[in-house]
C-alpha positions as CSV (number, residue, x, y, z in Angstrom):
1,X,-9.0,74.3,38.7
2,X,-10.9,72.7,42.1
3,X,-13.8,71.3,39.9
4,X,-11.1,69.6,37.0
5,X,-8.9,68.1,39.5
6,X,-12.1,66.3,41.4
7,X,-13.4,65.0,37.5
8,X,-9.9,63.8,36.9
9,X,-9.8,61.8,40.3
10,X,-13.2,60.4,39.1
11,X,-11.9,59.0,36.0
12,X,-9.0,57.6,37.3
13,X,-10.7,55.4,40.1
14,X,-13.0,54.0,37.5
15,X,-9.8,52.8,35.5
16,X,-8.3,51.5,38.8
17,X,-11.5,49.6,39.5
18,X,-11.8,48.3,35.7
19,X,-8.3,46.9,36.0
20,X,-8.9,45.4,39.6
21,X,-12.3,43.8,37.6
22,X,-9.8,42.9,34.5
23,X,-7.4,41.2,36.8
24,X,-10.0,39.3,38.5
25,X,-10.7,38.3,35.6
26,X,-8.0,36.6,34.2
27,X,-7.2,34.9,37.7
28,X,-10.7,33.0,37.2
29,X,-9.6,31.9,33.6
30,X,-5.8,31.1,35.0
31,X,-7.4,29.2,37.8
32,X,-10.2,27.4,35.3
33,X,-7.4,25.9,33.2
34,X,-5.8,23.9,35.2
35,X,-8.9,21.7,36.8
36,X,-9.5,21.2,33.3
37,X,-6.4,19.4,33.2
38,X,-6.6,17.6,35.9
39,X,-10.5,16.3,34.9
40,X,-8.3,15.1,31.5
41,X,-5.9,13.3,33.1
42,X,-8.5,11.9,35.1
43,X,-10.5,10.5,32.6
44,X,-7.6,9.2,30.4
45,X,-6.1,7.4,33.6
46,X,-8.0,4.7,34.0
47,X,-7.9,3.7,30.2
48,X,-4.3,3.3,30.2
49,X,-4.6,0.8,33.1
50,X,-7.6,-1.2,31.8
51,X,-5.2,-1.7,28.4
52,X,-2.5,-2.8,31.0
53,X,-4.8,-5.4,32.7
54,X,-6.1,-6.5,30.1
55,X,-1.9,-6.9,28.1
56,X,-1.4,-9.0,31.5
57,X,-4.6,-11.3,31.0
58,X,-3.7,-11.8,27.8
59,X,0.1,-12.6,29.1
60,X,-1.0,-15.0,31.6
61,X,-3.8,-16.8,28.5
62,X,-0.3,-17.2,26.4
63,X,1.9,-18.8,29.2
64,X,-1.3,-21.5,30.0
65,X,-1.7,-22.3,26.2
66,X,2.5,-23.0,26.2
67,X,2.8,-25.1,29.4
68,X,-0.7,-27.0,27.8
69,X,0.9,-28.0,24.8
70,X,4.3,-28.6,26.8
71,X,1.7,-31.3,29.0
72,X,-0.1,-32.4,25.9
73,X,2.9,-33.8,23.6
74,X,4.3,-36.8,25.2
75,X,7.9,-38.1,24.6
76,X,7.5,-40.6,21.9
77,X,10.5,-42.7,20.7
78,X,11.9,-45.9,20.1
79,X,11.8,-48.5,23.1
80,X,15.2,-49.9,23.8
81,X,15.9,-53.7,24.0
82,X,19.7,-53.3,25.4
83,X,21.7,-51.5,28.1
84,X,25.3,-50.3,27.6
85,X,27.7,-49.1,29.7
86,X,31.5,-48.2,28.9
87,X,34.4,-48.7,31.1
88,X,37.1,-46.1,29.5
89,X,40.9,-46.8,30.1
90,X,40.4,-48.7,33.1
91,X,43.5,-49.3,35.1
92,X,43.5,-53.6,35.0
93,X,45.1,-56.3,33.1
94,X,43.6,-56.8,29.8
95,X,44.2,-60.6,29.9
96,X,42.3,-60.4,33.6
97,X,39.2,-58.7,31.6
98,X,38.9,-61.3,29.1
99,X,38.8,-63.9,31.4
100,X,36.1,-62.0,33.2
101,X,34.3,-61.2,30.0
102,X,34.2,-65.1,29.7
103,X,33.1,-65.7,32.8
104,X,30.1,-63.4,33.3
105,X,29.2,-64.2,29.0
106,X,25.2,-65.1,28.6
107,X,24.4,-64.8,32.4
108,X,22.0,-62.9,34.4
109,X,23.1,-59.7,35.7
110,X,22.5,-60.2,39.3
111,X,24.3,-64.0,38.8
112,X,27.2,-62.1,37.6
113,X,27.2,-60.1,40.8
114,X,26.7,-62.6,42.9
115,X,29.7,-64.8,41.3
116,X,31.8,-61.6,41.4
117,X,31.7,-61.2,44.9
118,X,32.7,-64.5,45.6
119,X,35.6,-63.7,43.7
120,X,36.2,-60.8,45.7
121,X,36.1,-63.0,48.9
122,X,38.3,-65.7,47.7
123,X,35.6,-68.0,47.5
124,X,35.6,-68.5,43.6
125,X,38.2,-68.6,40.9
126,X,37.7,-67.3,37.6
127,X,39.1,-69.8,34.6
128,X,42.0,-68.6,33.6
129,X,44.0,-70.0,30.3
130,X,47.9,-70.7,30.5
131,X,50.9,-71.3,33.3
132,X,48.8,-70.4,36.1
133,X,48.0,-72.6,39.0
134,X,45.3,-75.2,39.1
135,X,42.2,-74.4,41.5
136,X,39.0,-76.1,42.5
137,X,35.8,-76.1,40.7
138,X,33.9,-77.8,37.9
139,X,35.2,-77.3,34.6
140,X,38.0,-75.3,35.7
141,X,41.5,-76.3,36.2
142,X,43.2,-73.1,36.4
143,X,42.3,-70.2,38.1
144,X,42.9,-66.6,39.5
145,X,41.5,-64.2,42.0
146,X,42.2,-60.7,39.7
147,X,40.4,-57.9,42.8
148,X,41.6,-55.2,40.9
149,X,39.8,-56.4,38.2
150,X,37.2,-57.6,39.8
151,X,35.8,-54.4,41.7
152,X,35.6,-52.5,38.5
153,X,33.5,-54.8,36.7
154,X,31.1,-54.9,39.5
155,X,30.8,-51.3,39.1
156,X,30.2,-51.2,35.8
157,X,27.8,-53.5,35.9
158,X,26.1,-51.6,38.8
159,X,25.8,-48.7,36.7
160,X,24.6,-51.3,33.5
161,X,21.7,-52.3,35.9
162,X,20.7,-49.0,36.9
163,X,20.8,-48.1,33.2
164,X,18.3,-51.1,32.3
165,X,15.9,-50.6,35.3
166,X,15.8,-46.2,34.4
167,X,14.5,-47.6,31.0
168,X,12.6,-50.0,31.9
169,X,14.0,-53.0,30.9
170,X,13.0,-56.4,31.8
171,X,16.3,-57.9,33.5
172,X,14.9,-61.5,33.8
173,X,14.8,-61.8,29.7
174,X,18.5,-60.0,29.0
175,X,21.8,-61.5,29.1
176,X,25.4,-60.0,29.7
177,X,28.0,-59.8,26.8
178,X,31.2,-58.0,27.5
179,X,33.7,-56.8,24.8
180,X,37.3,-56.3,26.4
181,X,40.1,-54.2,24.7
182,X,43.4,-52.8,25.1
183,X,43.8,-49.2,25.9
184,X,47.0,-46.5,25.7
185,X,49.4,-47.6,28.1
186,X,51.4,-45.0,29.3
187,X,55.1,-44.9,30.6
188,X,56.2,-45.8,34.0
189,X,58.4,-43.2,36.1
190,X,61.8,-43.1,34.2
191,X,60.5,-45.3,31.6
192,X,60.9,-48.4,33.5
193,X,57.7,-50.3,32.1
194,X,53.7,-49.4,31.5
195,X,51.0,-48.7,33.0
196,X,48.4,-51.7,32.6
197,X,45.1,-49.8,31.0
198,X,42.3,-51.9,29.2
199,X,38.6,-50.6,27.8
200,X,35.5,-52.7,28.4
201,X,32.2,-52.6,27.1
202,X,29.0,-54.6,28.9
203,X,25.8,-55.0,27.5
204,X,22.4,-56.7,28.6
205,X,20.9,-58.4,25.0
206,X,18.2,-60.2,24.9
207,X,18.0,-64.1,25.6
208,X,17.4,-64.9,22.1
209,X,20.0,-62.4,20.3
210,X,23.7,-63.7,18.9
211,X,26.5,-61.9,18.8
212,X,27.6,-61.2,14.9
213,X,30.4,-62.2,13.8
C-alpha cells in the first residue's frame, strides 16, 4: 500500500507540472496577440493620415484654381453714356419743379448747383410763368424763391453726380435734362385739402443728344 501511494503522488505532480507548462503556455500566445495588434494599427496609421494630407492638398489646389478664375474674368459690359437719378413722391409743388426743370435744362451740373444755391440764399430768382411778381434779372420778369423745392433738387442732383463720377463719366461733355411729374396726393387732416407731392427724374445726356419727342 506504502509503495502505490508514493507512484500515485509521482504521477500526479507530473500532471500538475504539465498543466503549470500548458498554462504558461497559453499566457505567451494570449500575450503575443495583442502586440500583433498594436504593430497593425501601427502600420495602417500613418496611411490613413497621408490620404488625409494629401484630401487637404488637394482642397487647398481647388480653392486657388476658383479664386484664379474669379481674378482672371474681368467685368465686361456696356459703357454708359448717362446718369439717372429718381426723386419719388417728393413733398414740393409740381408747378415749382417745372420751373426748376426749366431752369437747370442743358446746363452743366456743377452750374446748376452753383445757380441753385443762390436761389437758396435769395440771391437769384427762378422764372416763373403767370400772376407772380416781377423780379430782377435778364430775361426774366417774374420770379420766385421755391426753398422747399429748391433743397431737394440739389440733393438729387448730388446723388446724379456721384452716380456719373462712380461710373466714370466725363461731367464736362453731359448736360442736365429733368422730367417733372405729378405724384398721389394724399388727403389733408379732416379732408381739408392735399398734400402737395410731385416725381422728378434728372439725367446727365450728352452735349450732342436731343430729347425725343
Amino acid at each position: 500500500m506504502f509503495i502505490g501511494q508514493i507512484k500515485l503522488e509521482k504521477v500526479v505532480n507530473k500532471m500538475v507540472e504539465q498543466k503549470e507548462i500548458d498554462n504558461k503556455k497559453m499566457d505567451e500566445v494570449k500575450s503575443e496577440k495583442p502586440i500583433a495588434e498594436i504593430k497593425d494599427t501601427e502600420d495602417k496609421a500613418p496611411v490613413k493620415e497621408e490620404k488625409k494630407t494629401e484630401d487637404k492638398a488637394t482642397d487647398k489646389k481647388d480653392e486657388a484654381k476658383k479664386t484664379e478664375t474669379k481674378k482672371a474674368k474681368p467685368v465686361t459690359g456696356p459703357k454708359r453714356t448717362e446718369a439717372v437719378v429718381n426723386g419719388r413722391d417728393l413733398r414740393i409743388s409740381t408747378k415749382h419743379s417745372v420751373a426748376i426743370c426749366k431752369f437747370i435744362k442743358d446746363k452743366n451740373i456743377d452750374v446748376a448747383l452753383a445757380q441753385l444755391d443762390e436761389v437758396s440764399k435769395m440771391k437769384r430768382a427762378i422764372p416763373m410763368s403767370g400772376e407772380i411778381p416781377h423780379r430782377k434779372g435778364k430775361g426774366m420778369m417774374s420770379g420766385r424763391y421755391p426753398l422747399n423745392a429748391v433743397k431737394a433738387f440739389t440733393m438729387l442732383l448730388k446723388s446724379l453726380k456721384a452716380n456719373a463720377i462712380n461710373h466714370e463719366l466725363d461731367l464736362e461733355n453731359l448736360k442736365l435734362a429733368g422730367m417733372p411729374n405729378t405724384a398721389s396726393r394724399p388727403m389733408k387732416r379732416f379732408g381739408s385739402g392735399k398734400h402737395k407731392r410731385a416725381h422728378v427724374q434728372i439725367k446727365l445726356i450728352p452735349m450732342g443728344s436731343k430729347k425725343k419727342k
